[in-house]
C-alpha positions in Angstrom: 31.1 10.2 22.5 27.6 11.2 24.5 27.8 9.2 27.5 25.1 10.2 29.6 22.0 10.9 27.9 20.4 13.6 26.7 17.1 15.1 28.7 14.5 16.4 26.2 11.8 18.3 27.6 8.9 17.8 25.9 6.2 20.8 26.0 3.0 21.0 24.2 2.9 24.1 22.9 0.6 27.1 22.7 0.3 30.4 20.3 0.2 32.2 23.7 4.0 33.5 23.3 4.1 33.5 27.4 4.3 29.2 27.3 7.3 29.1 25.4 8.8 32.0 27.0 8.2 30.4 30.0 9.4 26.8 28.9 12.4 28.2 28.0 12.8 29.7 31.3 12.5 26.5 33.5 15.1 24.8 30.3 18.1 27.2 31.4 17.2 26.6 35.4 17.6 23.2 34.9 20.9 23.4 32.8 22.0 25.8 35.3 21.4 23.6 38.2 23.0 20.7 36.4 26.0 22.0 34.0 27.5 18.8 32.6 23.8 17.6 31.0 22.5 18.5 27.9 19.5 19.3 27.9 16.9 20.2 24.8 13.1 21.7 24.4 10.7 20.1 22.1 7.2 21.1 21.4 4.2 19.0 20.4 2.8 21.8 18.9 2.5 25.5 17.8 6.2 26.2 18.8 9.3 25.1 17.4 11.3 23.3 17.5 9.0 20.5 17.3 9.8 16.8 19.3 10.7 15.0 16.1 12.7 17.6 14.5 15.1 17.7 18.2 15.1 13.9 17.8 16.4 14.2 14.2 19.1 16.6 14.8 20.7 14.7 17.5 20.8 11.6 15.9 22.6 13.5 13.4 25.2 14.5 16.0 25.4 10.5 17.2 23.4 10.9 20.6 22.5 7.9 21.5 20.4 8.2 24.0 18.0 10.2 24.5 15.0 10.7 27.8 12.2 12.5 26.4 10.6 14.1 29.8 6.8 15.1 29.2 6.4 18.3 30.7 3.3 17.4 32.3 1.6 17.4 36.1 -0.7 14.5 35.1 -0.8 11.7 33.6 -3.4 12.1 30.9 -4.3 11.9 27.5 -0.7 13.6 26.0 1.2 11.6 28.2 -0.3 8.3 26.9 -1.4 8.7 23.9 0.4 11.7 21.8 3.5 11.3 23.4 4.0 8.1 23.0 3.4 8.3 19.8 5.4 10.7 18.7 8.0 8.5 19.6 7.7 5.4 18.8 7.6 6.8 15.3 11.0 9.0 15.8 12.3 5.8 17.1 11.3 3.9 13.5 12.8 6.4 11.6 15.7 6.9 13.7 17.1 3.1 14.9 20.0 4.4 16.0 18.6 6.5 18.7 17.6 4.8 21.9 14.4 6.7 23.7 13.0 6.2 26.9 9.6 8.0 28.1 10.2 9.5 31.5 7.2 9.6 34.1 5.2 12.7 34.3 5.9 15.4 36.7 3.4 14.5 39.3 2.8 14.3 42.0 5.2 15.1 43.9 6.0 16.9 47.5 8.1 19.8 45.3 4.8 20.3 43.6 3.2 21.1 47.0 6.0 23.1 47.7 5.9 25.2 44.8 2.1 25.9 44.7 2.5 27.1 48.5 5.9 29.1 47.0 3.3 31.2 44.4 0.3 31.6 47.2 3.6 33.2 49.8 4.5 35.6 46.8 1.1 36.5 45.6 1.4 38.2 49.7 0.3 35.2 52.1 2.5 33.6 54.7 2.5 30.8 56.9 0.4 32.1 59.6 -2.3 33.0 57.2 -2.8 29.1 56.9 -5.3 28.2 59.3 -7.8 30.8 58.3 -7.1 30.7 54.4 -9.3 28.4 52.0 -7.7 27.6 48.5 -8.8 26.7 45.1 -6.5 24.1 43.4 -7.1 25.3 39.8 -5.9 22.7 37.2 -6.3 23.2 33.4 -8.7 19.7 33.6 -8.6 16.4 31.4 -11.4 13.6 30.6 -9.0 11.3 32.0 -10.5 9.8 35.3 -7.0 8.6 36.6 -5.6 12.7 36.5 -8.5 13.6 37.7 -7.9 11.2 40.8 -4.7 12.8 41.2 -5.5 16.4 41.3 -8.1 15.5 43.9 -5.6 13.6 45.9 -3.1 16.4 45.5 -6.3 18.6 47.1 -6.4 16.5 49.9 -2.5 16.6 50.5 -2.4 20.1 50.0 -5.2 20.4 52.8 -2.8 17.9 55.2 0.0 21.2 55.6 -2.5 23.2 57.5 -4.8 25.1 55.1 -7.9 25.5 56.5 -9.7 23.9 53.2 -9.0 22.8 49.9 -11.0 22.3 47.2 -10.0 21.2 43.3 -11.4 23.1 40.2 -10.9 22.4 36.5 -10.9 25.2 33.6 -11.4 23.1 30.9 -14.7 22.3 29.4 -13.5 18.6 28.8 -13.7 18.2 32.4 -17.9 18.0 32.5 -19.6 18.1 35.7 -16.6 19.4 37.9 -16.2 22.7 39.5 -14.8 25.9 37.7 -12.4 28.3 39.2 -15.3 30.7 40.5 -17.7 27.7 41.9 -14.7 26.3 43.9 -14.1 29.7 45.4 -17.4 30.0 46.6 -17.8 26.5 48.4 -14.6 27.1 50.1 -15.8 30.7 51.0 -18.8 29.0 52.7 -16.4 26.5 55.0 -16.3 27.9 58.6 -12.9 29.7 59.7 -12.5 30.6 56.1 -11.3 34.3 56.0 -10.0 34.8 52.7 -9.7 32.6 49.6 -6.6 31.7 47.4 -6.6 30.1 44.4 -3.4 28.0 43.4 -2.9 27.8 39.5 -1.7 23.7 39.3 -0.4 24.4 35.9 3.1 24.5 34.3 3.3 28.1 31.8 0.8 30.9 30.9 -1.6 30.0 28.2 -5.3 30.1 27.6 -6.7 27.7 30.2 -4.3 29.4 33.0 -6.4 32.6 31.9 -9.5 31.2 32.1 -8.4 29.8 35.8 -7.2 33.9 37.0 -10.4 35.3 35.2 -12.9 32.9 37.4 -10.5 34.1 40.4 -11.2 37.9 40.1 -15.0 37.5 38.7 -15.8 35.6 42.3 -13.6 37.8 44.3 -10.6 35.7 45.6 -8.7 37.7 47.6 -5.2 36.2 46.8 -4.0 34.7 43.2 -1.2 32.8 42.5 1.3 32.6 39.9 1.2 29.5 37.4 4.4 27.2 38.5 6.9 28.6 35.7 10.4 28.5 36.3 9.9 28.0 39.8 12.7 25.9 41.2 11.1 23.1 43.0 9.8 22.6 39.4 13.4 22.5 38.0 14.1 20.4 40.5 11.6 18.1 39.9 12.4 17.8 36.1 15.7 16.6 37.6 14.5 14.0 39.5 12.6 12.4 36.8 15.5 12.6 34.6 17.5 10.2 37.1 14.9 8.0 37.7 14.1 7.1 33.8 18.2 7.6 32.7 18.6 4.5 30.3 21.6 2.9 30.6 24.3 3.5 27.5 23.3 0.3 25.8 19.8 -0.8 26.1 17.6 0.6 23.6 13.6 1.3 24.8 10.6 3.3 24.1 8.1 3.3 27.0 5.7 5.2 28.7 
């Protein structure tokens, strides 16, 4: 009856009402791009409807496969701990109903594309390159391995012809990195830098992105981008993941 299985996006949540908005947003680009999947929204938190209650409901239809698709950059603490867990424990209560654990979103070249997409709309183009420094802003994590990533994503970013890049980290878990407005400044300070950008890394509006545009404007960045959103490298992306995790109709796995 459900052949191909069903993509649940996995958010976490936030009582910001611009992250679900915004969720819900980059959900109908994705069905849009791809008509013939279903695809659901699940939060971990704050919002409904919440991951196990999506899980319930179509098990009660007879899906029977299902590729829950965190809705992360990174892969940090959410992606192996809470996610994870949420289901394996859907997937005890529900035997009938195969899940699979799709990779995180990053990294990825469409990510680089889509943080250049938001510094072109906030007003810079192409040739502004060489003489523009700019601040990859991520939310942050504990995790050492995402923050590898993010500075490797730095670096990569840096490789397409900005003059320099430097990461920055908004949340407080992320000890001993640079903040939004600390990051501006060292790139100010790098020769041939005329003007600073900063590039929020994140997914939807909530308190950390804030916390990222606040640090922008109290240093003086001259340009600010937009968080990633609905973009549709991003919807692409979720996509992609999607067809690389697909469980075939028949084998039954939780895994992250």
């Amino acid at each position: 009856m459900f052949r191909r299985p069903v993509l649940l996006v996995v958010a976490h949540g936030s009582r910001d009402p611009r992250h679900a908005a915004t969720v819900h947003a980059l959900v109908a680009r994705v069905r849009a791009l791809r008509p013939g999947l279903r695809v659901e929204t699940g939060f971990l938190d704050f919002n409904a409807p919440a991951v196990p209650r999506v899980l319930e409901g179509l098990a009660a239809e007879g899906v029977r496969d299902v590729v829950a698709l965190p809705l992360l950059l990174t892969r940090a603490f959410h992606a192996k701990a809470d996610i994870p867990a949420v289901l394996h424990e859907a997937s005890a209560r529900l035997p009938r109903l195969r899940i699979h654990q799709a990779g995180v979103l990053g990294p990825s070249p469409l990510l680089l594309t889509a943080l250049e997409r938001r510094l072109y709309e906030a007003g810079l183009t192409p040739g502004d390159k060489s003489s523009t420094g700019v601040v990859l802003a991520s939310a942050g994590s504990s995790d050492p391995e995402a923050i590898a990533v993010i500075a490797e994503i730095a670096r990569e970013l840096r490789h397409t012809g900005w003059c320099a890049v430097r990461p920055a980290f908004a949340s407080a878990v992320s000890a001993g990195r640079p903040r939004t407005e600390d990051a501006v400044r060292d790139v100010r300070a790098v020769p041939g830098v005329r003007r600073v950008a900063v590039a929020p890394y994140v997914v939807a509006p909530g308190f950390l992105p804030d916390r990222i545009a606040r640090g922008a404007r109290e240093s003086g960045a001259e340009v600010l981008g937009e968080v990633l959103g609905a973009c549709p490298e991003l919807a692409r992306l979720l996509l992609t993941r999607y067809d690389e995790a697909r469980v075939p109709v028949g084998l039954a796995a939780v895994s992250a």
